[in-house]
C-alpha positions in Angstrom: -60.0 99.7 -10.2 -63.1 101.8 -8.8 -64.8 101.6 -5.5 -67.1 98.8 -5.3 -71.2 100.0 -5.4 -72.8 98.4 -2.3 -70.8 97.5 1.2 -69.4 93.9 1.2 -69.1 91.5 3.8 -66.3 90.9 5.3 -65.7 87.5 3.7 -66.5 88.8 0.0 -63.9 91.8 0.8 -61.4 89.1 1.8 -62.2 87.1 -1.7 -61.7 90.4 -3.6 -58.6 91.1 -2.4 -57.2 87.8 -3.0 -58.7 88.1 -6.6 -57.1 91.4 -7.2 -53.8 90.3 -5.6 -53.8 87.2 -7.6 -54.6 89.1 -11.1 -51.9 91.6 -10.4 -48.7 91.5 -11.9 -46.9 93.6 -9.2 -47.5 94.4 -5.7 -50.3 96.0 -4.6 -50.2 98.6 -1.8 -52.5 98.6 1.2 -54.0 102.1 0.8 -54.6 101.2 -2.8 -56.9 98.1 -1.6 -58.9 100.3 0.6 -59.4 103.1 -1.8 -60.8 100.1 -4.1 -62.4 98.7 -1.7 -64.0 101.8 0.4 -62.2 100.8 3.6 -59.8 101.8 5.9 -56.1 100.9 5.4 -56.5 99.4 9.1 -59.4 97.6 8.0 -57.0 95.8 5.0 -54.5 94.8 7.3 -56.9 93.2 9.5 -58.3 90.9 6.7 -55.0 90.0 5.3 -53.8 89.0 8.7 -57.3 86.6 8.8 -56.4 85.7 5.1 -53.2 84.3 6.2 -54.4 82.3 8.5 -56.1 80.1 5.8 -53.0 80.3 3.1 -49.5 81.4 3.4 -49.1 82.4 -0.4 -49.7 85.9 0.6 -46.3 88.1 0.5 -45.5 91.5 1.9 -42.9 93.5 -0.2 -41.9 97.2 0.5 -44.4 97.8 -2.5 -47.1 96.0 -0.9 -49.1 92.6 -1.0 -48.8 90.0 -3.4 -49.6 86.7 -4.5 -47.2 85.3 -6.3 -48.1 83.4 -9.3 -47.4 79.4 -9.3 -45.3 78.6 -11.4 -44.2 75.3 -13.1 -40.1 76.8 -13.7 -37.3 75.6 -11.9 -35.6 76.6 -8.2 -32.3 76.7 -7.1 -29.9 77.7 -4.1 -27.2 80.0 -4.4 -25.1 80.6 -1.6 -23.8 84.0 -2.1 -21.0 86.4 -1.0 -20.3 89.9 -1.6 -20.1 93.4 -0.3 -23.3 95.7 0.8 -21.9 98.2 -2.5 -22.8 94.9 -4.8 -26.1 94.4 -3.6 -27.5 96.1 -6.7 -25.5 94.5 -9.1 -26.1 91.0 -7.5 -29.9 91.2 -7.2 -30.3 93.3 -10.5 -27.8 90.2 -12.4 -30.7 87.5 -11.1 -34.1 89.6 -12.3 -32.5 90.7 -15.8 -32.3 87.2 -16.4 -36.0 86.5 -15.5 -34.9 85.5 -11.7 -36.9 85.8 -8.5 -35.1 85.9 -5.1 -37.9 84.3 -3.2 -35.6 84.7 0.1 -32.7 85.4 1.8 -31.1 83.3 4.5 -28.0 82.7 6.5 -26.8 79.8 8.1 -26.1 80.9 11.8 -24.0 78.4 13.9 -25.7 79.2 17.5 -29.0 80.1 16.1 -29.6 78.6 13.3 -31.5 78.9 9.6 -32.0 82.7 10.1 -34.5 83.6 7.0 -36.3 86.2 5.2 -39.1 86.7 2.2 -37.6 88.6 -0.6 -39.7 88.3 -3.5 -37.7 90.1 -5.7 -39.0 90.0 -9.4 -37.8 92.9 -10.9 -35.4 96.2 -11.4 -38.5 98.0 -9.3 -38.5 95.6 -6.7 -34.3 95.9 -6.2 -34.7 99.6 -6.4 -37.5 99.8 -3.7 -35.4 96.8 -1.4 -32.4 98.9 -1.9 -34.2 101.7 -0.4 -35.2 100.4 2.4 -31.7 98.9 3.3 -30.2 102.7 2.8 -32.9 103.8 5.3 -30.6 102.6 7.8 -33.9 101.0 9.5 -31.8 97.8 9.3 -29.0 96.3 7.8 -28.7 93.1 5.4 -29.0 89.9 6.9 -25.7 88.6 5.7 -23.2 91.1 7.6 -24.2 88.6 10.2 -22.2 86.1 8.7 -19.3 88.3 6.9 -21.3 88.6 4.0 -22.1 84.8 3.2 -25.9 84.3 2.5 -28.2 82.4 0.5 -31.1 82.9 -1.9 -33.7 80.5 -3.4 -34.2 81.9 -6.6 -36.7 81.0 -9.1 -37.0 81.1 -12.9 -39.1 79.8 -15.8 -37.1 76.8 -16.3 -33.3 75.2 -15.9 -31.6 77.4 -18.8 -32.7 80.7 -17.3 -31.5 79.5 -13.7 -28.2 78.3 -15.4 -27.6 81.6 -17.2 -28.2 83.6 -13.6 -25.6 80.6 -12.6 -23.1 81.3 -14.9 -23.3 84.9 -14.4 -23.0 85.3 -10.0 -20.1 82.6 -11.0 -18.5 85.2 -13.6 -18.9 88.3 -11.4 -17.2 86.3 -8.6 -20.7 86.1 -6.3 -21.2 82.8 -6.1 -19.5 80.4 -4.1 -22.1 77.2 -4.6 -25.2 75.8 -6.0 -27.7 73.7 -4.5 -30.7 72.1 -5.7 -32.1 71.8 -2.0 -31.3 73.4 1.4 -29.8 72.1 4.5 -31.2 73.5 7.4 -28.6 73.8 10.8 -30.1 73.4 13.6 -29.7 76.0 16.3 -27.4 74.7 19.5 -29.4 73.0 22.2 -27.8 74.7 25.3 -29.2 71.9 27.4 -26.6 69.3 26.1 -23.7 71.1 26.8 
């Protein structure tokens, strides 16, 4: 990528960054868009916040900003237990087999669907979650809940989602499957 030759507008710096987010194969990172684009990193986050508020296909990752690709594969829910130690092996056991975690969430009884954006695609993207959990910034969502979370996880079609199936099932992960997601409702305090 090289620095473009005459200043841009503000809207054709937006459309370039959506075109180079949309070509990329991985994340790209902030500082990288504004050495491309001869801007400030403050200057990025400002036109991905305005970007945002036309799509929502834009995703932050630890590694940086990404559009993920559409795809025409296959989604699935897994409702998920296990231990912050197995985190590696649980996340790593879905991208081997061509998985992405698209989320986490938890069902919380007071205050409801409690969710995050994952976008977990590959053995990079675990490594570079991983190192934000060990951080200590934050823990993971699901030691809310005594370790019971979900992901929706995506994959190129139903045989690759039923081989990341079969696996969480044989390493004792998975306690169910879904093909869609009930939402709770958090408690409406007024009623009681």
């Amino acid at each position: 990528m090289e620095k473009n030759a005459r200043k841009q507008s503000g809207e054709e710096r937006r459309r370039e960054i959506i075109r180079i987010l949309s070509s990329s194969k991985s994340p790209v990172s902030g500082s990288s868009l504004a050495r491309t684009l001869g801007v400030s990193r403050q200057v990025i986050v400002t036109d991905i916040a305005l970007i945002r508020a036309t799509r929502d296909d834009i995703v932050s990752t630890s590694a940086g900003y990404t559009i993920p690709a559409r795809t025409e594969g296959a989604r699935k829910i897994f409702k998920v237990a296990h231990t912050d130690d197995q985190i590696l092996d649980e996340l790593s056991s879905i991208v081997e087999r061509g998985g992405r975690v698209l989320d986490v969430f938890i069902q919380h009884k007071v205050y409801g669907t409690i969710s995050a954006p994952l976008n977990i695609a590959s053995k990079r993207d675990v490594e570079n979650f991983l190192s934000d959990l060990r951080s200590g910034v934050s823990t993971p969502l699901k030691n809310i809940t005594g370790n019971f979370h979900y992901h929706t996880v995506e994959a190129r079609n139903e045989k690759a989602l039923s081989e990341i199936e079969d696996v969480l099932r044989q390493k004792g992960y998975l306690i169910e499957s879904k093909d869609s997601e009930a939402v709770y409702e958090a408690k409406d305090y007024a009623q009681i």
